[in-house]
Biopython code that builds the backbone (N, CA, C, O; Angstrom):
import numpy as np
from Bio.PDB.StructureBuilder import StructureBuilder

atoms = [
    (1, "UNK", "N", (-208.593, -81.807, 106.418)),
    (1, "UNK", "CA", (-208.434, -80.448, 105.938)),
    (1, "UNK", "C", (-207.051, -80.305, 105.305)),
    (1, "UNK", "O", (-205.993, -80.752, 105.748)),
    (2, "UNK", "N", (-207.256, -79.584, 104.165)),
    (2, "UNK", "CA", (-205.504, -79.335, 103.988)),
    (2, "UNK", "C", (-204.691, -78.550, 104.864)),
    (2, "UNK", "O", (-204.656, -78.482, 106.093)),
    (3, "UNK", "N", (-203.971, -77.906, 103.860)),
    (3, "UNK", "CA", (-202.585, -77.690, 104.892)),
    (3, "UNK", "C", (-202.950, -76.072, 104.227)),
    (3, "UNK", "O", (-202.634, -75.740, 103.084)),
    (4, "UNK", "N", (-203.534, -75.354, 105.021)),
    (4, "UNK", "CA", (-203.992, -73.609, 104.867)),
    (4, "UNK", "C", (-203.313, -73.205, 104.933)),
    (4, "UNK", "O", (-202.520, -73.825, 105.643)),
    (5, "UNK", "N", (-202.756, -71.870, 104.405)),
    (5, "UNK", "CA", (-202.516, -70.710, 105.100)),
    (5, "UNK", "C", (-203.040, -69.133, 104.295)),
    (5, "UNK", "O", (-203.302, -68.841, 103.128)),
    (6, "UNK", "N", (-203.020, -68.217, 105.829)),
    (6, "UNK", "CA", (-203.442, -66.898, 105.511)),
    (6, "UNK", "C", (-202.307, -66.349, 104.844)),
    (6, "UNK", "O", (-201.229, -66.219, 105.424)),
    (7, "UNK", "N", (-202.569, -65.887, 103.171)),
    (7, "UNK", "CA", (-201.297, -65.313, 103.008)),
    (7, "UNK", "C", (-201.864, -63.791, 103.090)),
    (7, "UNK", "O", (-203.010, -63.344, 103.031)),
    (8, "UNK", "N", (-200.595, -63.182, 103.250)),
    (8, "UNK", "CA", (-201.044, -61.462, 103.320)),
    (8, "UNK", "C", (-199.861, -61.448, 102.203)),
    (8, "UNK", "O", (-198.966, -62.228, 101.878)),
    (9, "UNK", "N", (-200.370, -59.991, 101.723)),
    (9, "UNK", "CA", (-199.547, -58.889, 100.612)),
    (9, "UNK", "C", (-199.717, -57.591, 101.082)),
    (9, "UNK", "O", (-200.779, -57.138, 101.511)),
    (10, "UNK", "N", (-198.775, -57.064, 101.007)),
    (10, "UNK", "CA", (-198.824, -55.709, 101.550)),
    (10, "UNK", "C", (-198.138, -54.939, 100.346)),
    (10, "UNK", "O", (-197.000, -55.197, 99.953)),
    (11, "UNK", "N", (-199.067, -53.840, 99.738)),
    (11, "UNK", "CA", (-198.605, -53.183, 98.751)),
    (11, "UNK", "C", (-198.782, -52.066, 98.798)),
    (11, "UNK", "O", (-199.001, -51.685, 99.948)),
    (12, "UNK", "N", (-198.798, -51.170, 97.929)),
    (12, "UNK", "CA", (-198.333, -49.232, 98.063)),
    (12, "UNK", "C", (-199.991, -49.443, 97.568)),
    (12, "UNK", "O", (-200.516, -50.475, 97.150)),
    (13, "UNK", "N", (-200.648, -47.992, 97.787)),
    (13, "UNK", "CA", (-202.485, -47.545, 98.002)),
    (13, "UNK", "C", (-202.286, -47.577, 96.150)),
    (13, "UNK", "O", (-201.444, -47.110, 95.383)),
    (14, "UNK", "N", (-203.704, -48.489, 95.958)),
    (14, "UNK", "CA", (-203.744, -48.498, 94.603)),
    (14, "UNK", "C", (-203.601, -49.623, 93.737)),
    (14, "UNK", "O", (-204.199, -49.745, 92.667)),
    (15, "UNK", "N", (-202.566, -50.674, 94.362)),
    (15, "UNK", "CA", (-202.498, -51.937, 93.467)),
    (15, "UNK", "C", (-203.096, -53.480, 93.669)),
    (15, "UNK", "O", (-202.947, -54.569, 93.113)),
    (16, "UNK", "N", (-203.839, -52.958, 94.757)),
    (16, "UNK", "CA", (-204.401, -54.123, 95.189)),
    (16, "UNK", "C", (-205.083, -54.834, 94.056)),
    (16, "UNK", "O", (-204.813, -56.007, 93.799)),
    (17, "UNK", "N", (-206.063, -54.060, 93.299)),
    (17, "UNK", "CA", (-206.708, -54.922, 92.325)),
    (17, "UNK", "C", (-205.699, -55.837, 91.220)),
    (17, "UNK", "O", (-206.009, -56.866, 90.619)),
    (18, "UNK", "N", (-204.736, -55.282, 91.194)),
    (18, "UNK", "CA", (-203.277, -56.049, 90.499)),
    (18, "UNK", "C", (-202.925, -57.843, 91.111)),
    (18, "UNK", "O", (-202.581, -58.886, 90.554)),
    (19, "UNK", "N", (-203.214, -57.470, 92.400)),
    (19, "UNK", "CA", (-202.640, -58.540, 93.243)),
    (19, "UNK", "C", (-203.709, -59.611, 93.397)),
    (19, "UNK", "O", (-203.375, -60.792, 93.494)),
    (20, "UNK", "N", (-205.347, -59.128, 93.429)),
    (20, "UNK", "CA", (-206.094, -59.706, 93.397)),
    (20, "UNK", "C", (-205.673, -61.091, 92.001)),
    (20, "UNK", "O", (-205.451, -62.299, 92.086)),
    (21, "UNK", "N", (-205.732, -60.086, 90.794)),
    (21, "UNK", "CA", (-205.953, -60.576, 89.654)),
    (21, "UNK", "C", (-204.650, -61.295, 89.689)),
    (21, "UNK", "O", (-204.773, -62.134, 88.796)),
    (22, "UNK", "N", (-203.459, -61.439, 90.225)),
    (22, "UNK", "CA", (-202.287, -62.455, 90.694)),
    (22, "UNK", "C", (-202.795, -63.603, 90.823)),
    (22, "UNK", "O", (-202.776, -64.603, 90.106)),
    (23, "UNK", "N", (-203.357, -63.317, 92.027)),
    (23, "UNK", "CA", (-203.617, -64.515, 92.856)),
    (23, "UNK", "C", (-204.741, -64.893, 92.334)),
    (23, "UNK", "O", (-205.450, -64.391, 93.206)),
    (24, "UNK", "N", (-205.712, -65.519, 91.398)),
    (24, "UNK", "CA", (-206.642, -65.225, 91.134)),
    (24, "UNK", "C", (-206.042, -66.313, 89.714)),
    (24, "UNK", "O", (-206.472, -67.435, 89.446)),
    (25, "UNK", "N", (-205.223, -65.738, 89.167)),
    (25, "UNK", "CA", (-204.313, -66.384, 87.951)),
    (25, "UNK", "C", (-203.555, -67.728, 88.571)),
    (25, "UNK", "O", (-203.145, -68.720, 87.967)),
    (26, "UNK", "N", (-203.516, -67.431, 89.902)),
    (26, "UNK", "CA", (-202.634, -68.457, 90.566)),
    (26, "UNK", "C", (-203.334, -69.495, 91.657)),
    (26, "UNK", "O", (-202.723, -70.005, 92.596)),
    (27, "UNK", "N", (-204.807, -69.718, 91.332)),
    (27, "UNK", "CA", (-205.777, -70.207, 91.918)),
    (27, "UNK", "C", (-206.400, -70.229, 93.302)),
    (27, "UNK", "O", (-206.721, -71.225, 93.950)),
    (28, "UNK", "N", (-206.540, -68.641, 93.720)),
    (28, "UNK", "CA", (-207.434, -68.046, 94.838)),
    (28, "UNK", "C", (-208.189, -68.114, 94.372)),
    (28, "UNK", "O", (-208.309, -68.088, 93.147)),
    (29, "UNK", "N", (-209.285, -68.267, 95.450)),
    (29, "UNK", "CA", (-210.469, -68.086, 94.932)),
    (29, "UNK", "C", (-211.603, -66.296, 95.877)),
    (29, "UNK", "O", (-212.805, -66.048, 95.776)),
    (30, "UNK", "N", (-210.842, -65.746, 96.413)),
    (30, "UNK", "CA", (-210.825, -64.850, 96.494)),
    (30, "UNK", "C", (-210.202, -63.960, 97.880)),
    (30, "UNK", "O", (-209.478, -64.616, 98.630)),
    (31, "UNK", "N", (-210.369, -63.000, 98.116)),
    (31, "UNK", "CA", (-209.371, -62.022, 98.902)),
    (31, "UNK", "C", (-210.404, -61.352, 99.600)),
    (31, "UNK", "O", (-211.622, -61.313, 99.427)),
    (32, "UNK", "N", (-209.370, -60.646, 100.726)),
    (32, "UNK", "CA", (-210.121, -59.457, 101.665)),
    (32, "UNK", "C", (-208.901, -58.253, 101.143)),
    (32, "UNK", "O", (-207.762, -58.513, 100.757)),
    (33, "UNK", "N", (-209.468, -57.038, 101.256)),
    (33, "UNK", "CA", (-208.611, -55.780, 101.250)),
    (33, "UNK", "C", (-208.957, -54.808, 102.296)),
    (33, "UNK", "O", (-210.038, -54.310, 102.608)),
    (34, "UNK", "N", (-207.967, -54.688, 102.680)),
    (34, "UNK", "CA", (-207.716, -54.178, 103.403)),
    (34, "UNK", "C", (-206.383, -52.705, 103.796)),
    (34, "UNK", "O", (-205.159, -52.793, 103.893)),
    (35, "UNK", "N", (-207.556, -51.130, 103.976)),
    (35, "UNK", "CA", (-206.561, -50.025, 103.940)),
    (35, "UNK", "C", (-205.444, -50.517, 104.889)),
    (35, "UNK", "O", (-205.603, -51.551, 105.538)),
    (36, "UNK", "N", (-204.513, -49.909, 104.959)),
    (36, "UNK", "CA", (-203.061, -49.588, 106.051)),
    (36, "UNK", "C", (-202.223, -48.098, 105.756)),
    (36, "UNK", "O", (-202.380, -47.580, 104.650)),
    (37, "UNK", "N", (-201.664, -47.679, 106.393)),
    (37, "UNK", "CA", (-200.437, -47.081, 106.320)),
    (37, "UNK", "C", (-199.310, -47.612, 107.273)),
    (37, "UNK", "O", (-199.331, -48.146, 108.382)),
    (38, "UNK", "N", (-198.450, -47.301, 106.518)),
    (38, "UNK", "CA", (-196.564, -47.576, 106.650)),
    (38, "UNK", "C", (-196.012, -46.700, 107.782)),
    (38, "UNK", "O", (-196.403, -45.554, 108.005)),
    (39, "UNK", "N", (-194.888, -47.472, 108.605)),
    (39, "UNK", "CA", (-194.562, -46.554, 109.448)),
    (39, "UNK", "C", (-193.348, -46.151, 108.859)),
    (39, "UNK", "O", (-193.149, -44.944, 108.724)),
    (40, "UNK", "N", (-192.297, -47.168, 108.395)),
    (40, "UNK", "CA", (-191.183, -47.010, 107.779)),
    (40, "UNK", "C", (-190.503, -45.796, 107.152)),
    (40, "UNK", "O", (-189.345, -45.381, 107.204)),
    (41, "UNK", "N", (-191.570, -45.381, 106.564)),
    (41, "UNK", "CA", (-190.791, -43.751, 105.894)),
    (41, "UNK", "C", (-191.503, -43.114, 107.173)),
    (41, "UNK", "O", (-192.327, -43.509, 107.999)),
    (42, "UNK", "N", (-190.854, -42.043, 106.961)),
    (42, "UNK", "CA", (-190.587, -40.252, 107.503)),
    (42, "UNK", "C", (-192.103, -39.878, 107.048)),
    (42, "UNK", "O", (-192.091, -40.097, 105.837)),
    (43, "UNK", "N", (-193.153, -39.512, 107.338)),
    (43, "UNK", "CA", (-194.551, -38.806, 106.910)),
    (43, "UNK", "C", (-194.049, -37.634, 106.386)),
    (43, "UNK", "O", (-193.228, -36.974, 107.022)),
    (44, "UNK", "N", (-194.454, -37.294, 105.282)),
    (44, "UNK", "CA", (-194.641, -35.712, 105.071)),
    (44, "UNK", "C", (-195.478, -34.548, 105.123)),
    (44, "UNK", "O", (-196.661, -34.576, 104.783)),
    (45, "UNK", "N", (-194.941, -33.622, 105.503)),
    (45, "UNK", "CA", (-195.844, -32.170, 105.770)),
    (45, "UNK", "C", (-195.890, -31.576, 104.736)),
    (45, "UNK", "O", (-194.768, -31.265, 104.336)),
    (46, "UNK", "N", (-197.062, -31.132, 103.827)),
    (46, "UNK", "CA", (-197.086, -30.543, 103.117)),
    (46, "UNK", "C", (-198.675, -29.410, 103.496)),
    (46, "UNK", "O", (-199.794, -29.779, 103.852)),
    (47, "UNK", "N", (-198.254, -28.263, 103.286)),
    (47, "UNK", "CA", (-199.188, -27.336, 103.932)),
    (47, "UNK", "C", (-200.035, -27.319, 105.421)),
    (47, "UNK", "O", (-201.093, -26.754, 105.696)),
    (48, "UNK", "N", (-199.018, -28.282, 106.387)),
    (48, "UNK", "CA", (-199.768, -28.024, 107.243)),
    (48, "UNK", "C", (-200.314, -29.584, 107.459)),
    (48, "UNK", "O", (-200.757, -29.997, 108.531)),
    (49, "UNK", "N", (-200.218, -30.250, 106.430)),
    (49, "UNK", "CA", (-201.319, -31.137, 106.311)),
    (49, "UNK", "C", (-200.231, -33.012, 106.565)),
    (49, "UNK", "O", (-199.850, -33.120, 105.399)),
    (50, "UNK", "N", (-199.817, -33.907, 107.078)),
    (50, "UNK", "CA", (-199.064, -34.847, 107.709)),
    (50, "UNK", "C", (-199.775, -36.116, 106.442)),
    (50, "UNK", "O", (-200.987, -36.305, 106.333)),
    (51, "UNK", "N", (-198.731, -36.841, 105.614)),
    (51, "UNK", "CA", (-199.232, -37.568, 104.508)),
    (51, "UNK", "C", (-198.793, -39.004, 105.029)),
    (51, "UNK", "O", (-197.611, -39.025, 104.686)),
    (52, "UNK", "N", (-198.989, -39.928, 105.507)),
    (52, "UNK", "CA", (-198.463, -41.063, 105.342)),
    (52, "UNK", "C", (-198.496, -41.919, 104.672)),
    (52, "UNK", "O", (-199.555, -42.204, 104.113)),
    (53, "UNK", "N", (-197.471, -42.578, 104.491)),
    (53, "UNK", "CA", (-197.480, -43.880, 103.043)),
    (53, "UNK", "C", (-198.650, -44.834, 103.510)),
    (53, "UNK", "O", (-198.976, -45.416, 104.544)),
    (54, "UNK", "N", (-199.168, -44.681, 102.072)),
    (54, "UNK", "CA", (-200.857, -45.705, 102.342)),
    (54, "UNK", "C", (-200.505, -47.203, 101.877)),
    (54, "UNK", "O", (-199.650, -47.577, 101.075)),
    (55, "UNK", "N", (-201.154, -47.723, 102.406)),
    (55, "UNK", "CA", (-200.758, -49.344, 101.793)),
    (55, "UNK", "C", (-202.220, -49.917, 101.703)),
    (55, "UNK", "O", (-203.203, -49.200, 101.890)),
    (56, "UNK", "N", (-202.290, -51.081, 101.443)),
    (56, "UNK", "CA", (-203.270, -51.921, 101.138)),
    (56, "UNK", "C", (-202.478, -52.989, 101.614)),
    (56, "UNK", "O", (-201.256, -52.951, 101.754)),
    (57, "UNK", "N", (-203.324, -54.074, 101.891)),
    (57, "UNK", "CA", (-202.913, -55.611, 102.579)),
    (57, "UNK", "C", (-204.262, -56.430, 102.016)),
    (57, "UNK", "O", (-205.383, -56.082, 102.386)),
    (58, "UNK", "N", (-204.095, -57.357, 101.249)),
    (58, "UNK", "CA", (-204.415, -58.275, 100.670)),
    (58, "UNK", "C", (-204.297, -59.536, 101.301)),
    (58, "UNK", "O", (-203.168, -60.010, 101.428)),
    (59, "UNK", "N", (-205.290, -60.155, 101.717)),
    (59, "UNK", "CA", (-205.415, -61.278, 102.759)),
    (59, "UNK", "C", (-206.301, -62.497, 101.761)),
    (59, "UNK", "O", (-207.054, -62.170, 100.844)),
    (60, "UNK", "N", (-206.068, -63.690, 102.100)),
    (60, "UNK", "CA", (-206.280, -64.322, 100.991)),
    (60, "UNK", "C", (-205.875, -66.189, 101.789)),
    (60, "UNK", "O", (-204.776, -66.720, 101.949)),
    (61, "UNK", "N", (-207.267, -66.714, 102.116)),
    (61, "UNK", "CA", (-207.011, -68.289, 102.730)),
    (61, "UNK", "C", (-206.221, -68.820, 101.451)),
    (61, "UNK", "O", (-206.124, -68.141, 100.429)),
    (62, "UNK", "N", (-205.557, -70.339, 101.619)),
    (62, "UNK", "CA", (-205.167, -70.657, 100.500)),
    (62, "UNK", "C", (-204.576, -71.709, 100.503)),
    (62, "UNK", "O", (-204.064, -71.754, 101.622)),
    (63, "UNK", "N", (-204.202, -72.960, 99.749)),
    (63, "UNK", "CA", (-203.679, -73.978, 100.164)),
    (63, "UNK", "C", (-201.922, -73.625, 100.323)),
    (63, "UNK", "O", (-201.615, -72.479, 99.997)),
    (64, "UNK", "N", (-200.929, -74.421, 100.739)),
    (64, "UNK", "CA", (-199.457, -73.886, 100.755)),
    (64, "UNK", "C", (-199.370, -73.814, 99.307)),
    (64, "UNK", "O", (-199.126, -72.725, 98.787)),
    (65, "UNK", "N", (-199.562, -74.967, 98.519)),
    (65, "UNK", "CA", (-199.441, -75.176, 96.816)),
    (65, "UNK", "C", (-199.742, -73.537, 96.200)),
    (65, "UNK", "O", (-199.056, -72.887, 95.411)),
    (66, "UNK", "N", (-201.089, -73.152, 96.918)),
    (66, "UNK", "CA", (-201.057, -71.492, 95.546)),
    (66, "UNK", "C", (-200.376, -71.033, 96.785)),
    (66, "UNK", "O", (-199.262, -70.606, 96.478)),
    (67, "UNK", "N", (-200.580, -70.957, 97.954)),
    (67, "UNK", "CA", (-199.653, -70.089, 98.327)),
    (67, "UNK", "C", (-198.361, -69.252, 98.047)),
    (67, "UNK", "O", (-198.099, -68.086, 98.342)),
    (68, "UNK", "N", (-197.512, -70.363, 97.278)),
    (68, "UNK", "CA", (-196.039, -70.817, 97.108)),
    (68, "UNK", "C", (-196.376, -70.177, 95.312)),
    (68, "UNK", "O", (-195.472, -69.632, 94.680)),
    (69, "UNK", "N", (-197.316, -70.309, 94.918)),
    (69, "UNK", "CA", (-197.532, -69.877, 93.335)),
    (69, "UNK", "C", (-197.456, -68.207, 93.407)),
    (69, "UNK", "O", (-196.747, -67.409, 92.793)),
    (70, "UNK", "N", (-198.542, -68.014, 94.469)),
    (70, "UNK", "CA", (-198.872, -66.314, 94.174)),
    (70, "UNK", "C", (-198.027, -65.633, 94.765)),
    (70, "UNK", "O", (-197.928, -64.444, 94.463)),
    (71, "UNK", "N", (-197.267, -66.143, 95.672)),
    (71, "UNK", "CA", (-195.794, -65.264, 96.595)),
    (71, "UNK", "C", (-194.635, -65.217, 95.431)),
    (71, "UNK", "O", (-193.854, -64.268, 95.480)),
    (72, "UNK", "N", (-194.481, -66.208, 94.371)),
    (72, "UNK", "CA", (-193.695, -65.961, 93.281)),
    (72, "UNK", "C", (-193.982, -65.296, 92.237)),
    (72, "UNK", "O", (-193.303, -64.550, 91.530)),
    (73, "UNK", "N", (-195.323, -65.712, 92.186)),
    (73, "UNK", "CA", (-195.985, -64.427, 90.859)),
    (73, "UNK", "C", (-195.923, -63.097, 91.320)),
    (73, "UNK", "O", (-195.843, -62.215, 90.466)),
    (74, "UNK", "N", (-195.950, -62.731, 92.739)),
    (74, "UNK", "CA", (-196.129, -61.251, 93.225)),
    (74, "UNK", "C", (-194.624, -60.733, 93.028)),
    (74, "UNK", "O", (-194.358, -59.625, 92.563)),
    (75, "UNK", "N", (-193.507, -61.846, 93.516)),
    (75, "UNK", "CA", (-192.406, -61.466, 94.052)),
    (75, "UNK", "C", (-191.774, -60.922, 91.917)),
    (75, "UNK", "O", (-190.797, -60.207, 91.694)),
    (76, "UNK", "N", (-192.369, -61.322, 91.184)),
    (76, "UNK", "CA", (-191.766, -61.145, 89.613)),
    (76, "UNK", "C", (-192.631, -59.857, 88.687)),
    (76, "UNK", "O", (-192.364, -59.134, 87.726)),
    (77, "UNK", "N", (-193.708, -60.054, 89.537)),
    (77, "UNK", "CA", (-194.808, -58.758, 88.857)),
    (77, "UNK", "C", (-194.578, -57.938, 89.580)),
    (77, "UNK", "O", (-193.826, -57.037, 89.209)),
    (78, "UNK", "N", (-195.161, -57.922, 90.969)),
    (78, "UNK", "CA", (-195.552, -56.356, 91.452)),
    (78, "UNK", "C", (-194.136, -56.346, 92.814)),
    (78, "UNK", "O", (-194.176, -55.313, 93.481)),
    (79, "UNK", "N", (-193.426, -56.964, 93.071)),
    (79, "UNK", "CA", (-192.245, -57.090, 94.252)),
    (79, "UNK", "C", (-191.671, -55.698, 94.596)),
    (79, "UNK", "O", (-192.092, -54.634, 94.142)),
    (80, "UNK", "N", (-190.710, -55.849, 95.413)),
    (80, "UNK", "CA", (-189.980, -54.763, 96.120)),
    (80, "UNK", "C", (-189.443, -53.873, 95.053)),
    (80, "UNK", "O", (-189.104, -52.748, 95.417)),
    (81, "UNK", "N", (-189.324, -54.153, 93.934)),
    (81, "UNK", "CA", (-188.509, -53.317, 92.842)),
    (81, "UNK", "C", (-189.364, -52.651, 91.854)),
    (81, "UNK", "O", (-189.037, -52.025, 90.846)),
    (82, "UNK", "N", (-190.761, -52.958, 92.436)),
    (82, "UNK", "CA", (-191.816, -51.997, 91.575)),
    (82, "UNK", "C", (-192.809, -51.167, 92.009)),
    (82, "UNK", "O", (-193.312, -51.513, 93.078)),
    (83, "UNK", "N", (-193.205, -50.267, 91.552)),
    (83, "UNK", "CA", (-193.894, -49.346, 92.120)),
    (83, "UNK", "C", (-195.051, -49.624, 93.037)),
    (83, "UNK", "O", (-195.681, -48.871, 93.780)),
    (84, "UNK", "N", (-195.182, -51.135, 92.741)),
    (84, "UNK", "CA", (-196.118, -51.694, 93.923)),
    (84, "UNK", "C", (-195.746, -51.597, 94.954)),
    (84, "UNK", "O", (-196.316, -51.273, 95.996)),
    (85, "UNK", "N", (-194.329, -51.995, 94.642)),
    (85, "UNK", "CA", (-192.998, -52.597, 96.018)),
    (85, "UNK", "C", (-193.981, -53.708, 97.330)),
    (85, "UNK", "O", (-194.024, -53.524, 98.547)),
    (86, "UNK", "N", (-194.790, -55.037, 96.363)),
    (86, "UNK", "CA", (-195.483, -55.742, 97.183)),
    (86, "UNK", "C", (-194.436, -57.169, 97.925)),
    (86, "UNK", "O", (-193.728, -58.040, 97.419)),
    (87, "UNK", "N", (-194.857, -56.769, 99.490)),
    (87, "UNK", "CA", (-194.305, -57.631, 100.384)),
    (87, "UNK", "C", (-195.390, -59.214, 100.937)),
    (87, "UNK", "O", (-196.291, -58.998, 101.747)),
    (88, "UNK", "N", (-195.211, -60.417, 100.511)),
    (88, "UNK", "CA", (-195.656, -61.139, 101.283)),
    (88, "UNK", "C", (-195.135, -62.030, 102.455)),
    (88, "UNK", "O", (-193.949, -61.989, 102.781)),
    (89, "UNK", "N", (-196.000, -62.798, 103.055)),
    (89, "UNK", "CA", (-195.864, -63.553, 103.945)),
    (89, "UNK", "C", (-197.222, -64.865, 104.370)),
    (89, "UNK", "O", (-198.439, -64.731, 104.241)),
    (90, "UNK", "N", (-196.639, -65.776, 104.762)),
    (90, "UNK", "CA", (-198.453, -66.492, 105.096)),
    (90, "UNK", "C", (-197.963, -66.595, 106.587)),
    (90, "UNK", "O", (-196.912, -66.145, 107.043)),
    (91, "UNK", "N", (-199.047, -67.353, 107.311)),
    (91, "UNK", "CA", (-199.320, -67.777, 108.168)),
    (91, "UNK", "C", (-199.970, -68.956, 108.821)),
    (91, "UNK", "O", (-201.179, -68.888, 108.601)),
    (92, "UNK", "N", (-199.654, -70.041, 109.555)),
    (92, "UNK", "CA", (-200.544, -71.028, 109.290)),
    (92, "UNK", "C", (-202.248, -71.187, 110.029)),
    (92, "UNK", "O", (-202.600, -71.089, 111.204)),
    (93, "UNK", "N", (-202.920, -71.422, 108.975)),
    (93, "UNK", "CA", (-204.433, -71.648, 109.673)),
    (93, "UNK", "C", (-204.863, -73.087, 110.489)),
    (93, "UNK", "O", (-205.060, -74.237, 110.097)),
    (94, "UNK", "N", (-204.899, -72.533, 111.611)),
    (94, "UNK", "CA", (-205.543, -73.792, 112.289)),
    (94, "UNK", "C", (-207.117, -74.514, 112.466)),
    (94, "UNK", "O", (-207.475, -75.570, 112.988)),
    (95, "UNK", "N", (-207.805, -73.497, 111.821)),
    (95, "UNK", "CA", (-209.330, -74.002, 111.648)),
    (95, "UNK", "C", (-209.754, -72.634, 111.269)),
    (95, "UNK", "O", (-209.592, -71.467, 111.625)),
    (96, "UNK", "N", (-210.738, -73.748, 109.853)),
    (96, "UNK", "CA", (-211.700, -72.758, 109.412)),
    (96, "UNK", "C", (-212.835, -73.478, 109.197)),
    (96, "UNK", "O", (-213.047, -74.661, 109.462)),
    (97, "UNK", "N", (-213.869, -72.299, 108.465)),
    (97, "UNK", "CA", (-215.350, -73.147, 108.437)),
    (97, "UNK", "C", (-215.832, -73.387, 106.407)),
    (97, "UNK", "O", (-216.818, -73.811, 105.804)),
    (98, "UNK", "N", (-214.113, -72.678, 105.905)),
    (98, "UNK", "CA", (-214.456, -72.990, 104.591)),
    (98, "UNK", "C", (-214.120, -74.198, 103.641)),
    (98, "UNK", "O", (-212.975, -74.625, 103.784)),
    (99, "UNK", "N", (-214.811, -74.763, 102.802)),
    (99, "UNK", "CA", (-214.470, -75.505, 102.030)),
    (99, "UNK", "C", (-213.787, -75.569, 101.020)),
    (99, "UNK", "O", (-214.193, -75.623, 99.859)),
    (100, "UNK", "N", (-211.984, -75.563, 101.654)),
    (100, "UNK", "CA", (-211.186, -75.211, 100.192)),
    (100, "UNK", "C", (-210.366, -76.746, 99.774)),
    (100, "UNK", "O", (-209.689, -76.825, 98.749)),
]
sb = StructureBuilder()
sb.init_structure("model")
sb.init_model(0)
sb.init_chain("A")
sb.init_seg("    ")
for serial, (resi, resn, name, xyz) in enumerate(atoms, 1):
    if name == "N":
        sb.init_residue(resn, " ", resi, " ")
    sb.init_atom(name, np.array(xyz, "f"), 0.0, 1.0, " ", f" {name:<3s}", serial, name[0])
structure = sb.get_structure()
């Protein structure tokens, strides 16, 4: 088996399909999405009503090779300095049942 890992992206509600099409350019062969919200900011009240920052998390098996591709393509397209403001990270996989 190669050398896997789960990478995640964590981005602002909305850009996931951006990140897909990243990684995707950077030879995934495809993703899970997944809603979240942020604890980091302060929630806001507006009428009564409590808003929290929405995120999306983009999960995605992958060899280290795209791994290491799509964490640089994210970190230059959609990164901390853009309205995506997308954060990654992987993780290593110890068994799966797919053929990558």
């Amino acid at each position: 088996m190669k050398d896997l890992k789960a990478l995640y992206i964590i981005v602002n509600a909305g850009f996931s399909s951006q990140i897909v099409d990243i990684a995707r350019e950077c030879g995934a062969t495809g993703a899970t999405i997944l809603n979240a919200r942020g604890s980091v900011q302060k929630p806001q009240t507006i009428l009564g009503i409590t808003i929290d920052a929405e995120k999306e998390i983009v999960l995605s098996i992958v060899t280290e090779e795209v791994a290491g591709k799509i964490m640089q393509a994210v970190k230059e397209k959609a990164g901390v300095g853009t309205s995506a403001h997308g954060l990654c990270f992987y993780l290593p996989v110890e068994g799966t049942t797919l053929n990558i």
